[in-house]
C-alpha positions as CSV (number, residue, x, y, z in Angstrom):
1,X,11.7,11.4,-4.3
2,X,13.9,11.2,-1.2
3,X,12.6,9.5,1.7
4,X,10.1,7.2,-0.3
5,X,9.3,3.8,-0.5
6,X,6.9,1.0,-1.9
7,X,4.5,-0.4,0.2
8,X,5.4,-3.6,0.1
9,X,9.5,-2.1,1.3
10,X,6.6,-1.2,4.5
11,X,7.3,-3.1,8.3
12,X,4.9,-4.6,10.0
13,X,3.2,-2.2,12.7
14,X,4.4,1.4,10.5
15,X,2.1,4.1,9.6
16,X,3.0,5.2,6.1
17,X,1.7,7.5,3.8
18,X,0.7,7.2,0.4
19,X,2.5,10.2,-2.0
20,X,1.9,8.6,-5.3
21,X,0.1,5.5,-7.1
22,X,2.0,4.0,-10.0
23,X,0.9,1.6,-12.9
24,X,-1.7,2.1,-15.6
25,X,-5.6,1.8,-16.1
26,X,-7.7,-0.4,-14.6
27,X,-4.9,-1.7,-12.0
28,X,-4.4,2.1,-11.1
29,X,-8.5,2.3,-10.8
30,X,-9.1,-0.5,-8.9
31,X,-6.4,0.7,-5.9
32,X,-7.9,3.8,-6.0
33,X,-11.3,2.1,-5.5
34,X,-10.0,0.6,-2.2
35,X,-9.8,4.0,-0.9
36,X,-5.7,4.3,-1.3
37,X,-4.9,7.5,-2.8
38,X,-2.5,10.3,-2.3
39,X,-2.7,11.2,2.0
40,X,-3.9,8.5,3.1
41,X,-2.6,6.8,5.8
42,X,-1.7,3.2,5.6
43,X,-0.9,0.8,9.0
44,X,0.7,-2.2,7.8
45,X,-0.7,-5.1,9.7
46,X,1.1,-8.6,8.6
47,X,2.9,-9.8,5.9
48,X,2.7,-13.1,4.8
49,X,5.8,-15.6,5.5
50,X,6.7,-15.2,1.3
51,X,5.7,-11.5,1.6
52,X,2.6,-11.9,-0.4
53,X,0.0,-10.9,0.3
54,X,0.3,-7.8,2.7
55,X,-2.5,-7.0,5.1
56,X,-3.0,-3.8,5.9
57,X,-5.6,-0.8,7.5
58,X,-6.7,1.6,5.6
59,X,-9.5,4.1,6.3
60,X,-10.5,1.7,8.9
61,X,-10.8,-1.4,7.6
62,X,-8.6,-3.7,6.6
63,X,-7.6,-4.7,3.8
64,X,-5.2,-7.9,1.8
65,X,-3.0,-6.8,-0.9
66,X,-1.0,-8.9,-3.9
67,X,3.0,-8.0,-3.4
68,X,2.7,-6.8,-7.1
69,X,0.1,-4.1,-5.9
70,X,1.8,-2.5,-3.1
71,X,4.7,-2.1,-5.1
72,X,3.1,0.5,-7.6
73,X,2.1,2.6,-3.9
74,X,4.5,4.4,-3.2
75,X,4.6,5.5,0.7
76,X,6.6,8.2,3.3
C-alpha cells in the first residue's frame, strides 16, 4: 500500500492512522484488545533512546508498546 508505514517507522508528535494489523493469533488479539484497530488514530508520544518501547495515545490514554508490536501496525 502506498503511503504506509509501521508504527514503529512513526515520529515523535505524528498523528497516524492505523489501516491494517499484521501478525497471527493471540499477538493480533491482544493489540486489538488495547483498542488499536483499523481507524483509529494513533499520536506517537516518545520513543525510547534504543527505539523500544514506543509510547503512544490512543483513544485517550496512553499507552507503552514493545518495537516488535508496532511493527505488525501498519499506519498512514
Amino acid at each position: 500500500m502506498e503511503g504506509t508505514k509501521t508504527l514503529k517507522q512513526a515520529k515523535i508528535g505524528e498523528k497516524v492512522t492505523v489501516v491494517k494489523l499484521t501478525g497471527e493469533g493471540a499477538v493480533k488479539r491482544r493489540i486489538m484488545d488495547m483498542g488499536i484497530t483499523k481507524g483509529t488514530e494513533i499520536f506517537v508520544r516518545k520513543v525510547a533512546p534504543l527505539g523500544d518501547p514506543v509510547e503512544v495515545t490512543v483513544r485517550g490514554y496512553e499507552l507503552s508498546l514493545r518495537k516488535a508490536d508496532a511493527e505488525m501496525i501498519a499506519v498512514r
